[in-house]
KOLKE-204269 format. One record per residue (C-alpha): residue number from 1; residue in three letters; x, y, z. Coordinates in Angstrom, 2 decimals, padded with zeros to 5 digits. Example, Ala and Ser with C-alpha at 12.3 -4.5 7.8 and 13.67 -1.06 7.14 Angstrom:
// residues 2
nr|rest|x|y|z
1|ALA|012.30|-004.50|007.80
2|SER|013.67|-001.06|007.14
END
This chain:
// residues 515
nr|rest|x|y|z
1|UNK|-005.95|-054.79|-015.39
2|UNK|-009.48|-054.18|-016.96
3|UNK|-009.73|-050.12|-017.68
4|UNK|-013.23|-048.75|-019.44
5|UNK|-013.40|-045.84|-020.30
6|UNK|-016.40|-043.61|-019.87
7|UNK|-017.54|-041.76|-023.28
8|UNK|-020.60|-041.25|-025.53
9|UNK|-020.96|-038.01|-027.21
10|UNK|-018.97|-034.72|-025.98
11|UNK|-021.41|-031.32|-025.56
12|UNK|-018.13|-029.18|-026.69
13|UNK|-018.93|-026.11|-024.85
14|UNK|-022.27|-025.79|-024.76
15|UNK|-022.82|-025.98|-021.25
16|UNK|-020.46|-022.68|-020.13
17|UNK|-023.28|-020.73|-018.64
18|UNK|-024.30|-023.55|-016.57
19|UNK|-020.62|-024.35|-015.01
20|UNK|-019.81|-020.89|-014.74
21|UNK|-017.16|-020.10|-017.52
22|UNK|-019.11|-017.45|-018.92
23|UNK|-019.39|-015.35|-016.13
24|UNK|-015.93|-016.33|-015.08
25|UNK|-014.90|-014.75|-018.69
26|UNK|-016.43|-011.84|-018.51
27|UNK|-015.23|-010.81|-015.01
28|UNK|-011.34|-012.63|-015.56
29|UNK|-008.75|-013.35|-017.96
30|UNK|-008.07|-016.92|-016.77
31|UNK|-007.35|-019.40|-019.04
32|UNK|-005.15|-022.20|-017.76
33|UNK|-001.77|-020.07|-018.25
34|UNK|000.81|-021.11|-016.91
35|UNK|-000.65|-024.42|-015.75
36|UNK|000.51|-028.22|-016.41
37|UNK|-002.31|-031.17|-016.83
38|UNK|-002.11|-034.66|-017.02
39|UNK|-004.73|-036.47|-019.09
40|UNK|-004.06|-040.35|-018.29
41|UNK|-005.96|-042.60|-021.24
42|UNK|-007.36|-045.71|-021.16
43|UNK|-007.59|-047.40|-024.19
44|UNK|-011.11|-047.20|-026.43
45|UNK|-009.88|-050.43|-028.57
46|UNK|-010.64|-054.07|-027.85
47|UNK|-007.69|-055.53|-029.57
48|UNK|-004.52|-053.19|-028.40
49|UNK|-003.34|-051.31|-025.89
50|UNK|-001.74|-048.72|-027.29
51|UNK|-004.67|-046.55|-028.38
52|UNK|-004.74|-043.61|-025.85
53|UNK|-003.25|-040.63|-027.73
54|UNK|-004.64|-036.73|-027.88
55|UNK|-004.07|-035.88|-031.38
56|UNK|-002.60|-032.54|-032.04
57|UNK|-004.54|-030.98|-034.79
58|UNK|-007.86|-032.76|-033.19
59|UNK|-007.77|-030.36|-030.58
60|UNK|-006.47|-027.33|-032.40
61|UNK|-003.07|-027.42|-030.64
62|UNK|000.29|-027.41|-031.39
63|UNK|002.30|-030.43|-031.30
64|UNK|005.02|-029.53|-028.65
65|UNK|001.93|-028.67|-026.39
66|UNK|002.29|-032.82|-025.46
67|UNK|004.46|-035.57|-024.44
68|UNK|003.28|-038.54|-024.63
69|UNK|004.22|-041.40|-022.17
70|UNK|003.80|-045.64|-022.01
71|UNK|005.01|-047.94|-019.59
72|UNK|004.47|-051.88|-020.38
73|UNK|004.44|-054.76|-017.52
74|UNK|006.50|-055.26|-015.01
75|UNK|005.94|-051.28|-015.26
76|UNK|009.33|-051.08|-014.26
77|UNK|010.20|-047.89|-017.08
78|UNK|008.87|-046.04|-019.24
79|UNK|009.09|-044.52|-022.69
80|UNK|008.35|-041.20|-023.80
81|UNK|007.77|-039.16|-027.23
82|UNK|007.17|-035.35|-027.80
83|UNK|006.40|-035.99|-031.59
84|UNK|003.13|-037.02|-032.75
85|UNK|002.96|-039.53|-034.66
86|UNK|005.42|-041.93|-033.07
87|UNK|005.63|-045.65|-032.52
88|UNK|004.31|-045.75|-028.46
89|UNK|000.82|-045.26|-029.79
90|UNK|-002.08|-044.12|-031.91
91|UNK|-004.41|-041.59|-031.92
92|UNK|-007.70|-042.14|-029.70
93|UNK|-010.79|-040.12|-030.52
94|UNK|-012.10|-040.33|-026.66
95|UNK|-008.68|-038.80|-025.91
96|UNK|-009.29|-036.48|-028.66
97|UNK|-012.87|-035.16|-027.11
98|UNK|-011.67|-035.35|-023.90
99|UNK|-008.73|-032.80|-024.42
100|UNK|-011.79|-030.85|-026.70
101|UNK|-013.50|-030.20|-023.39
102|UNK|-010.29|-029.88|-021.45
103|UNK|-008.19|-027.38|-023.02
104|UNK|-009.11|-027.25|-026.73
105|UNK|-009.29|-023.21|-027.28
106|UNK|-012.92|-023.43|-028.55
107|UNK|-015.11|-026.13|-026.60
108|UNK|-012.62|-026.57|-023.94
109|UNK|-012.59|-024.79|-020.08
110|UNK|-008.81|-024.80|-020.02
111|UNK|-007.73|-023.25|-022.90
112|UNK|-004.06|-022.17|-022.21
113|UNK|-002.65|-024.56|-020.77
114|UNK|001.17|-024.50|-019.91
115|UNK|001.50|-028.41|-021.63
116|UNK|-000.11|-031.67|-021.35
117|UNK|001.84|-035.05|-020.69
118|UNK|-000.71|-037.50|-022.01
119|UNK|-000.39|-041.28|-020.62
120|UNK|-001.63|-045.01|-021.60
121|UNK|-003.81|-045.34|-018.12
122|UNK|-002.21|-048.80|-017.40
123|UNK|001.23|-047.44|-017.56
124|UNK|000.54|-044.64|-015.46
125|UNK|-001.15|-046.65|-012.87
126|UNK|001.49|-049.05|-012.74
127|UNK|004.39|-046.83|-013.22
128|UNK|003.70|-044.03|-011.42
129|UNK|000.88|-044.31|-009.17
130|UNK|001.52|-047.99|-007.49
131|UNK|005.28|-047.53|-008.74
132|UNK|005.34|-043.95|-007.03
133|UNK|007.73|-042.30|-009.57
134|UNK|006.45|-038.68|-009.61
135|UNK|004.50|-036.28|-012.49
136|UNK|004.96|-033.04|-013.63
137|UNK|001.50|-031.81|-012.67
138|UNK|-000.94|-031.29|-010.19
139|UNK|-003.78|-031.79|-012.27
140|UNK|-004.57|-035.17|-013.33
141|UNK|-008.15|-035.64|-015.24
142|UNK|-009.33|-039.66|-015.72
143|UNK|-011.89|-040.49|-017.79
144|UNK|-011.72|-044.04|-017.21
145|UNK|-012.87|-046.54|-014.58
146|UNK|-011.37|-049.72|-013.80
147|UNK|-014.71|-050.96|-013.93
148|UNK|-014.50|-052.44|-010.00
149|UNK|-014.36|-051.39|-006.14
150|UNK|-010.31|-052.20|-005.37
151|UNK|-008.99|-050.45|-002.19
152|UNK|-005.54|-051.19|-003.03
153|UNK|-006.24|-048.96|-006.00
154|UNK|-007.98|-046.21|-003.95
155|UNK|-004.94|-046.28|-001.73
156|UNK|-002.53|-046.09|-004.08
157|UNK|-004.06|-043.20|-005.28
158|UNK|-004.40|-041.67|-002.05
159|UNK|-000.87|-042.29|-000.85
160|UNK|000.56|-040.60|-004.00
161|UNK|-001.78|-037.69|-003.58
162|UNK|-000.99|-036.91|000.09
163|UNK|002.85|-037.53|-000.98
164|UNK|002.81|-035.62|-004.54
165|UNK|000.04|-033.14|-003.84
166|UNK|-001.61|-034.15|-007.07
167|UNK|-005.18|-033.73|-007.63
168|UNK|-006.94|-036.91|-009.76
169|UNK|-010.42|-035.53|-011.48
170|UNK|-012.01|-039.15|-012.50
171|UNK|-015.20|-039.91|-014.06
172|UNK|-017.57|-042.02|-011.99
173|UNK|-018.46|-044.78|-014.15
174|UNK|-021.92|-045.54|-016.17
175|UNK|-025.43|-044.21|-015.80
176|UNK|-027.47|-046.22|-013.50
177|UNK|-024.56|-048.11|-011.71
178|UNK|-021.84|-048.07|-008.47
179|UNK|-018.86|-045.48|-008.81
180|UNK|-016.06|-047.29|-009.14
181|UNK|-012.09|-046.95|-008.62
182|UNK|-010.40|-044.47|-008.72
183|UNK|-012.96|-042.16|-008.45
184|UNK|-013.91|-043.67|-005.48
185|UNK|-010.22|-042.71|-003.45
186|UNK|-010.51|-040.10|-000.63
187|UNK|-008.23|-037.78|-002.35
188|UNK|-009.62|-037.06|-005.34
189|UNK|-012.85|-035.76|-006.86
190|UNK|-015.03|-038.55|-008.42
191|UNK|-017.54|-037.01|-011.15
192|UNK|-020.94|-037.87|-011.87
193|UNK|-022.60|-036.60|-014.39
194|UNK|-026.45|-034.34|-015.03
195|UNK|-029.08|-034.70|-017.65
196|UNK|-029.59|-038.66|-017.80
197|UNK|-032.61|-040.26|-016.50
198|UNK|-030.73|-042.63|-014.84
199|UNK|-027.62|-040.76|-012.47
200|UNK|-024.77|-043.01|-011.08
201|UNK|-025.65|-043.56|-007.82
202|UNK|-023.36|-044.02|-004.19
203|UNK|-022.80|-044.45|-001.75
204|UNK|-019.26|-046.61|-001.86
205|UNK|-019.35|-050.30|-000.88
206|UNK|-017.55|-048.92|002.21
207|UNK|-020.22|-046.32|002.78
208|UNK|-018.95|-043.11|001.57
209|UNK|-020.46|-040.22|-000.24
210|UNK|-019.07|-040.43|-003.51
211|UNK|-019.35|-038.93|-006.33
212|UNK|-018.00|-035.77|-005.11
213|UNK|-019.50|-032.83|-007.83
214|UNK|-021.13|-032.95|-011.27
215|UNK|-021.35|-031.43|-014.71
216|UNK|-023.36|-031.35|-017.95
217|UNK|-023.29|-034.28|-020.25
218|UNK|-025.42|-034.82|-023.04
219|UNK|-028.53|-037.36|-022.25
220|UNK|-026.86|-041.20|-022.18
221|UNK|-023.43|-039.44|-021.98
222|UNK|-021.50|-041.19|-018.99
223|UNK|-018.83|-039.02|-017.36
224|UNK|-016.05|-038.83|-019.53
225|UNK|-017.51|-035.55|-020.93
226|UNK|-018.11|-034.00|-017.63
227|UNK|-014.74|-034.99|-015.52
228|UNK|-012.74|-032.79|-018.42
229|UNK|-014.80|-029.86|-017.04
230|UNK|-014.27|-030.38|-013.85
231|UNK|-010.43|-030.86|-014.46
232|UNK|-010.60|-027.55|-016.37
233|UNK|-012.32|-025.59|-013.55
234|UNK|-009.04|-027.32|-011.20
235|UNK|-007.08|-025.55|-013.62
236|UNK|-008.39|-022.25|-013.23
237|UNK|-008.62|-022.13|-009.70
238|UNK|-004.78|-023.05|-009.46
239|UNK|-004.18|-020.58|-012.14
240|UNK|-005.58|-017.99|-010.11
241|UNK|-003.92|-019.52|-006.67
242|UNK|-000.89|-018.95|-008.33
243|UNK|-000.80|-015.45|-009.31
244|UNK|-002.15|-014.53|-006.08
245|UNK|-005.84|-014.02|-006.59
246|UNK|-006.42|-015.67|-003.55
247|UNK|-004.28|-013.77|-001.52
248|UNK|-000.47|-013.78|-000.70
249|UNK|-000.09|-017.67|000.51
250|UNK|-000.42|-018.65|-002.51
251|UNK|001.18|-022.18|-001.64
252|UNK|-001.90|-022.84|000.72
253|UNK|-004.29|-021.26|-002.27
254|UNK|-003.24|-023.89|-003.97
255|UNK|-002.93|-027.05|-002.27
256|UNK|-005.15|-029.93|-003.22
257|UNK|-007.67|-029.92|-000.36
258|UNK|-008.46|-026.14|-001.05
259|UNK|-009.49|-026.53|-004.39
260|UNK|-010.84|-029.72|-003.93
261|UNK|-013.09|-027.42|-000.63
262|UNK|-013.88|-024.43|-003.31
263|UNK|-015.10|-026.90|-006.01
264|UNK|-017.49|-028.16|-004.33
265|UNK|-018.42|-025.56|-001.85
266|UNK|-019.21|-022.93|-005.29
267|UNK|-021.31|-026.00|-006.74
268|UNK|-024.84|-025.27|-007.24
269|UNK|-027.63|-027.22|-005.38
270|UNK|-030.67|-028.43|-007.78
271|UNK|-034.24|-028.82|-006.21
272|UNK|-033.77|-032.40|-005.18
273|UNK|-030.29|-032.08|-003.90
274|UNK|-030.31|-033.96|-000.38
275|UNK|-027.78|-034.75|002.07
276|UNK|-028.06|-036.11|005.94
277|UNK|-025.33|-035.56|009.04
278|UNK|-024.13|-038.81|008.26
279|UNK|-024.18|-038.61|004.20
280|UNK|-022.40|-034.65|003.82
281|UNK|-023.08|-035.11|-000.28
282|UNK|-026.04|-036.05|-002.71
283|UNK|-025.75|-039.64|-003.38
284|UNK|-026.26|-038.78|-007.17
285|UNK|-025.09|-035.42|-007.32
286|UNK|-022.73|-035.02|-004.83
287|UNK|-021.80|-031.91|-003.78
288|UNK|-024.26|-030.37|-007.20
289|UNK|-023.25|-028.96|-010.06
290|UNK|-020.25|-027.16|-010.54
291|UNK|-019.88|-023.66|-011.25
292|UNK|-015.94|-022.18|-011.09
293|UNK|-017.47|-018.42|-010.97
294|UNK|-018.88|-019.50|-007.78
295|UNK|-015.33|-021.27|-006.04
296|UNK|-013.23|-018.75|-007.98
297|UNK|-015.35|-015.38|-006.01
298|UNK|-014.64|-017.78|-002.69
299|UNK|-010.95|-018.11|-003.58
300|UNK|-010.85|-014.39|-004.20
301|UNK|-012.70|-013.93|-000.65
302|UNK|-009.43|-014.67|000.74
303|UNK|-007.82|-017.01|003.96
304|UNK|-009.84|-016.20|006.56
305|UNK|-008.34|-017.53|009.68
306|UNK|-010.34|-019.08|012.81
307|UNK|-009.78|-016.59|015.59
308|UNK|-010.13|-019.28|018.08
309|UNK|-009.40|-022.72|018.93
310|UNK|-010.97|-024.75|022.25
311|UNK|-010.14|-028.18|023.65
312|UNK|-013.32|-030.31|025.04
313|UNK|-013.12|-033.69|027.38
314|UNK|-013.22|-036.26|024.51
315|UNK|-016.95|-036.77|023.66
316|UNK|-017.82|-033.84|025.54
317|UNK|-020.47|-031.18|024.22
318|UNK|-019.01|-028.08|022.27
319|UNK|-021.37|-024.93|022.43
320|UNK|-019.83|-022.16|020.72
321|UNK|-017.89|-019.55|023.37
322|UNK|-017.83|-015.98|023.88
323|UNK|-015.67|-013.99|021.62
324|UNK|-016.02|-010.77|019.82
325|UNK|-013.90|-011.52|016.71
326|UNK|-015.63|-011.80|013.19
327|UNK|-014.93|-012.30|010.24
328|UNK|-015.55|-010.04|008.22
329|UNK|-015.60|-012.07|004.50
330|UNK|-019.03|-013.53|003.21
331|UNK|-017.21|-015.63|000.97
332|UNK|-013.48|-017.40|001.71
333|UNK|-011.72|-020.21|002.83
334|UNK|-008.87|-021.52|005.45
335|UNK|-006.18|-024.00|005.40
336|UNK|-005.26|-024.64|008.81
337|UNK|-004.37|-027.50|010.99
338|UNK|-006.09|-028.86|014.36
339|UNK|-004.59|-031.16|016.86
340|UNK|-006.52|-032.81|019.33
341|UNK|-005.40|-035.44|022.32
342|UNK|-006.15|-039.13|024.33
343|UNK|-008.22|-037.11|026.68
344|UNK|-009.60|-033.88|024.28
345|UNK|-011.23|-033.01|021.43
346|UNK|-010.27|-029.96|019.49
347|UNK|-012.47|-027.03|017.91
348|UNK|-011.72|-024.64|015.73
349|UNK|-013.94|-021.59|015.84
350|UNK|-015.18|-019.17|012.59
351|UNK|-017.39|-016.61|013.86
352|UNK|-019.64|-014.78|011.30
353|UNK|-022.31|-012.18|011.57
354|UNK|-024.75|-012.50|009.13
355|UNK|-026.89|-009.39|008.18
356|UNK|-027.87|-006.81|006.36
357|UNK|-029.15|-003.51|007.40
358|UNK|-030.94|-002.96|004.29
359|UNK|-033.44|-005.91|004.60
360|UNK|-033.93|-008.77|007.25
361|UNK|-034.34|-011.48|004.39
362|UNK|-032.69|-014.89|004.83
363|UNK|-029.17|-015.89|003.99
364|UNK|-028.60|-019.00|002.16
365|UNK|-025.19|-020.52|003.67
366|UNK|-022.53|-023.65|002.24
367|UNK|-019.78|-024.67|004.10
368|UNK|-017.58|-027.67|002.73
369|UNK|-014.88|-029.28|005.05
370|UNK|-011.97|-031.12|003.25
371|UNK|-009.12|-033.48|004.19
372|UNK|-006.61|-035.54|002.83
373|UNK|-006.66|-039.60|003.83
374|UNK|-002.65|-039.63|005.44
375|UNK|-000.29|-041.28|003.36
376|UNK|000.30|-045.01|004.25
377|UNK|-002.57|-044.66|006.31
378|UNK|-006.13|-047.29|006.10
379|UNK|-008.12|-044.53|007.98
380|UNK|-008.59|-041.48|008.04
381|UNK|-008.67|-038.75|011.11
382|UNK|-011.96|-038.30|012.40
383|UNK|-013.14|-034.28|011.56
384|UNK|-017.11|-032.68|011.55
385|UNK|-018.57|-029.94|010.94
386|UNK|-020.99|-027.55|012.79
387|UNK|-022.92|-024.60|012.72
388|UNK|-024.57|-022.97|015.39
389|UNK|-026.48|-019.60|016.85
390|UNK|-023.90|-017.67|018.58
391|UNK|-026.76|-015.78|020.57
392|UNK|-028.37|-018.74|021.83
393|UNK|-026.11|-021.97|021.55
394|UNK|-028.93|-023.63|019.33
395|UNK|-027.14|-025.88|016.79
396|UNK|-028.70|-024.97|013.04
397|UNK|-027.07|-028.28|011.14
398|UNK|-024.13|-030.35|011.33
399|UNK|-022.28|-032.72|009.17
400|UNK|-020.57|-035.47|011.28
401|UNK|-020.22|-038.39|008.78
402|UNK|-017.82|-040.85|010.68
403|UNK|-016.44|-042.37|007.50
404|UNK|-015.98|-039.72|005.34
405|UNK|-013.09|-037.02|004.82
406|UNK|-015.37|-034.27|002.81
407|UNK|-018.20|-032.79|005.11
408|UNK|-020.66|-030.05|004.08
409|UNK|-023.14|-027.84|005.77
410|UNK|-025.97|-026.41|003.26
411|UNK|-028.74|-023.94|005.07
412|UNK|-030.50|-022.73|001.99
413|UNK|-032.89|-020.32|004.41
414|UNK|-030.87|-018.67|007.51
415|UNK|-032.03|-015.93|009.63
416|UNK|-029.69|-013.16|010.16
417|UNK|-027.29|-013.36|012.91
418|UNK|-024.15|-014.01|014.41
419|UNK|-023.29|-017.98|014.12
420|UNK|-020.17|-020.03|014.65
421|UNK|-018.92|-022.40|012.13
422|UNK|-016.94|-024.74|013.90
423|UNK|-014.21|-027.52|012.56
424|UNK|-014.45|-030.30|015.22
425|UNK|-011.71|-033.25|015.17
426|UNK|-012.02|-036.17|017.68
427|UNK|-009.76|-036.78|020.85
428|UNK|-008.97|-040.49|021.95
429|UNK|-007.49|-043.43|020.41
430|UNK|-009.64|-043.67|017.47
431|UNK|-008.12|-041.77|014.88
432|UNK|-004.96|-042.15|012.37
433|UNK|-003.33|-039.40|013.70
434|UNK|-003.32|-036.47|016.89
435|UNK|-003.25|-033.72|014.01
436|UNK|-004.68|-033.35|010.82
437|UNK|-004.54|-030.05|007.80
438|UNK|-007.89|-029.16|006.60
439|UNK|-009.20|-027.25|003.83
440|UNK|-012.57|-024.86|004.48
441|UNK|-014.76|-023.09|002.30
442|UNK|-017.55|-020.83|003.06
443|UNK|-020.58|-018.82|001.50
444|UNK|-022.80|-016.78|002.98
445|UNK|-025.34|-015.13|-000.08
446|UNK|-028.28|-013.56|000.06
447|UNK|-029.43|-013.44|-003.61
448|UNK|-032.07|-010.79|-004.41
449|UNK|-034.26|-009.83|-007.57
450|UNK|-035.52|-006.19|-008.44
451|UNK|-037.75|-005.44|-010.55
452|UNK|-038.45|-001.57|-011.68
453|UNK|-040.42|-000.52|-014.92
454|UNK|-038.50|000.44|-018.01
455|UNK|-041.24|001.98|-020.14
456|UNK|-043.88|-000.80|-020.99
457|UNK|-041.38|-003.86|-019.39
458|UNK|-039.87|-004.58|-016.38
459|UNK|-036.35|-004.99|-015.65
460|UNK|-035.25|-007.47|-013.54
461|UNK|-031.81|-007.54|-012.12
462|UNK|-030.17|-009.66|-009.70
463|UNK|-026.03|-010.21|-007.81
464|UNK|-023.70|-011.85|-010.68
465|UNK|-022.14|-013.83|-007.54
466|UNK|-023.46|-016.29|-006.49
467|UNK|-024.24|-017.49|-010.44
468|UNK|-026.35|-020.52|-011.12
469|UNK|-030.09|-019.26|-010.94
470|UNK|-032.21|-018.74|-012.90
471|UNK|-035.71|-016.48|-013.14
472|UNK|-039.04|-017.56|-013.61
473|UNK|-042.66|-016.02|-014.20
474|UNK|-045.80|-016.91|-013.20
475|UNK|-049.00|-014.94|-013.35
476|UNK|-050.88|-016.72|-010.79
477|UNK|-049.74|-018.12|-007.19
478|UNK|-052.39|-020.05|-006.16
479|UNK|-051.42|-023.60|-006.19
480|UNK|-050.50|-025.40|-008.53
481|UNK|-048.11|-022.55|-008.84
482|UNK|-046.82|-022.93|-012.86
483|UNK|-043.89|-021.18|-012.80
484|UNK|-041.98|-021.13|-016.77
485|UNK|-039.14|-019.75|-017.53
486|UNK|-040.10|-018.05|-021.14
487|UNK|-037.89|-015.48|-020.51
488|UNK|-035.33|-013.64|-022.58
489|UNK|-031.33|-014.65|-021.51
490|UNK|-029.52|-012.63|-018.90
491|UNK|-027.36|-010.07|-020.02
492|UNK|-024.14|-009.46|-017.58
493|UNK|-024.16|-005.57|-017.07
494|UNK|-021.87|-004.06|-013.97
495|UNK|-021.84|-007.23|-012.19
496|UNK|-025.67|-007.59|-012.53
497|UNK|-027.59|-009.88|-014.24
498|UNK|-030.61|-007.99|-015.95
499|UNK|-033.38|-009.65|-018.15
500|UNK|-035.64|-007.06|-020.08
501|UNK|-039.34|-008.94|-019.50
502|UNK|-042.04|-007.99|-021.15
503|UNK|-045.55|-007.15|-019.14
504|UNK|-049.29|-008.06|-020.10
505|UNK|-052.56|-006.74|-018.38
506|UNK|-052.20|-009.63|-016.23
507|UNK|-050.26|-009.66|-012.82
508|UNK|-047.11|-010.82|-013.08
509|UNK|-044.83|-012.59|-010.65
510|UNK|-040.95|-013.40|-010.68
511|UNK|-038.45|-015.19|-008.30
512|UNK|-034.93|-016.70|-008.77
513|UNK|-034.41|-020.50|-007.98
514|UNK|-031.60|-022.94|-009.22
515|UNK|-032.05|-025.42|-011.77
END
């Protein structure tokens, strides 16, 4: 099979502020403890095969950290070192940056990582994922494409991810083209990648909104510099899953479809991020640019259960109903499964209130919706999501894409007030299955600046959580408004971000915004 990877030059750390690892760091101690990855190679030679190995000292790690596997056709076995050098292979220098931006303990997000089982891509395809012999991992990160659209790939892939409970974190493909396998399987995350003039763009040839999230990459870099980042983030989240961060079900913390919900549910949404009902992500951006301090304060906001669940007449209209439950969380997320019937759809419903007695500014709100495509299964269950006013019945936005198995709600202005959130799967004959698990994240924020004087400056101050703005100045708001950013960097203080800005006898404006 024809495998590409996906490389120019790796940014090696420079982009932690952006992604959220710097707040993340200053508020945590995670690292990747305790955690296995998989890094699965393709090879970055012409002539052989065989050139797909992390080297050891490249990434400033120690040599029992990896194992390093190959399986040849009929991928029937497999062979195996734990030295390095050894006769399966030779070292690759994309593997090398890769693992840099992975794990490596100064560029890299993951930087304690419990070991890494490093494969030769084709072997691992055809070994384990269309051979089905299981990994030691969870976290698989791909920075590879096999440069075409093959559903018998994606479903392979999917299969062994609803079966194993593995999570694949693949780059997209090449600036200015389609995202191709495997990034394009329901299961996993496909990555895309920012700062190039010309973005990868979906949807898939089957209509679905891939790629899933983004990260940095330097300008002409594909994504084989941002999926390691990505798979790093993974990392981290399960890290904290694990050790209970998340709360005391930590087995549900963890599973695939709740990181895979918080990942893209903390993501931060640039100016021109778009979606539609039908089309829940950004066809460039997809979900919009990661940020792990953002899904790691939703993990921490804890499993916050639907208080209750409604049948409808199949096709029937859904209003939210009277109940005087909230929850209580801003931030959080459920795993939870709904079962509907040949004559009914079900609802799950998540009531919220949204205010705050010391202002009546708007809330921005981000919901993501996440499901696995069944094992052995072509389609997938049908499942939407929807928020509306409690008070009146009015639905505020709604994701209802028929095709895909990630749906997102994004309100970046919403007045204060009680709303239901509600997880909708459809009744009838149409779908793969009567009952179906879901993963749900949620965010509620209002972010707010202050300003007070602090002798001839102003200080200006804003909530650590969410992360990803940043603050401009302008000195005139008539239009066109010229907002800069010539402003001194943040420093984190209490949980605050606080920029020092100096004044002039001019007026002076300020507002937060994302990238």
């Amino acid at each position: 099979m024809a495998i590409s990877v996906v490389a120019a030059t790796s940014a090696r750390g420079s982009y932690f502020d952006v992604i959220g690892v710097t707040a993340l760091r200053a508020t945590t101690n995670l690292d990747g403890s305790g955690i296995s990855v998989g890094q699965a190679e393709a090879s970055d030679s012409t002539t052989t095969n065989n050139v797909f190995e992390v080297n050891p000292a490249a990434v400033s790690q120690p040599t029992n950290l990896f194992t390093y596997f190959i399986s040849n056709p009929p991928y029937l076995t497999f062979s195996s070192s734990t030295n390095y050098t050894n006769p399966l292979g030779v070292e690759s220098g994309h593997a090398d940056d890769v693992g840099l931006d992975f794990y490596g303990p100064s560029g890299g997000v993951a930087t304690n990582v419990e070991h890494v089982d490093n494969y030769q891509a084709d072997g691992f395809y055809g070994y384990n994922i269309a051979g089905g012999h299981a990994i030691g991992e969870r976290i698989v990160n791909q920075s590879f494409t096999f440069g075409t659209n093959d559903p018998t790939l994606d479903q392979n892939y999917d299969n062994y991810a609803a079966q194993h409970g593995v999570l694949f974190i693949t780059g997209a493909g090449f600036p200015g083209g389609p995202i191709y396998s495997p990034a394009t399987c329901y299961n996993g995350i496909g990555v895309s990648v920012t700062g190039v003039s010309n973005p990868l763009y979906g949807p898939t040839p089957d209509g679905r909104s891939k790629p899933d999230i983004c990260a940095p990459g330097p300008q002409g870099a594909e994504t084989s510099y941002s999926t390691p980042l990505v798979a790093g983030a993974a990392t981290l989240l399960m890290q904290a899953g694990l050790r209970g961060d998340g709360g005391s079900d930590t087995n549900s913390a963890v599973d695939i479809r709740v990181i895979k919900a918080l990942l893209l549910n903390g993501a931060v949404k640039a100016f021109d991020w778009t979606n539609a009902p039908a089309f829940p992500l950004d066809a460039r951006w997809g979900a919009g640019v990661l940020d792990v301090f953002n899904s790691y304060e939703q993990l921490i906001g804890g499993r916050q259960t639907n208080f209750v669940s409604t049948t409808v007449a199949a096709g029937a209209a859904h209003p939210p109903v009277l109940a005087t439950n909230t929850i209580g969380a801003s931030s959080g997320w459920d795993f939870e499964t709904i079962a509907s019937s040949v004559r009914n759809d079900a609802v799950n419903h998540y009531f919220f209130d949204v205010t705050n007695t010391a202002n009546d500014g708007a809330f921005a709100a981000t919901a993501t919706l996440a499901w696995n495509r069944q094992a052995g299964q072509s389609a997938i269950n049908v499942l939407n999501l929807f928020l509306y006013n409690a008070a009146n019945g009015n639905l505020v936005l709604c994701s209802t894409s028929q095709v895909d198995n990630v749906q997102e709600i994004f309100v970046p202005r919403l007045a204060q007030g009680r709303y239901d959130l509600e997880v909708w799967k459809a009744g009838g004959l149409g779908d793969a299955s009567q009952s179906e698990t879901y993963a749900l994240a949620f965010e509620f924020s209002e972010p707010m600046l202050s300003a007070q004087r602090s002798g001839r400056n102003v200080l200006l101050s804003w909530p650590l959580y969410p992360d990803g703005f940043l603050v401009e100045s302008t000195t005139n708001l008539a239009a066109p408004e010229n907002w800069t950013t010539n402003l001194p960097a943040p420093v984190l203080t209490n949980d605050q971000n606080e920029v020092l800005a100096g004044v002039t006898n001019a007026a002076q404006f300020f507002r937060l915004r994302t990238p």
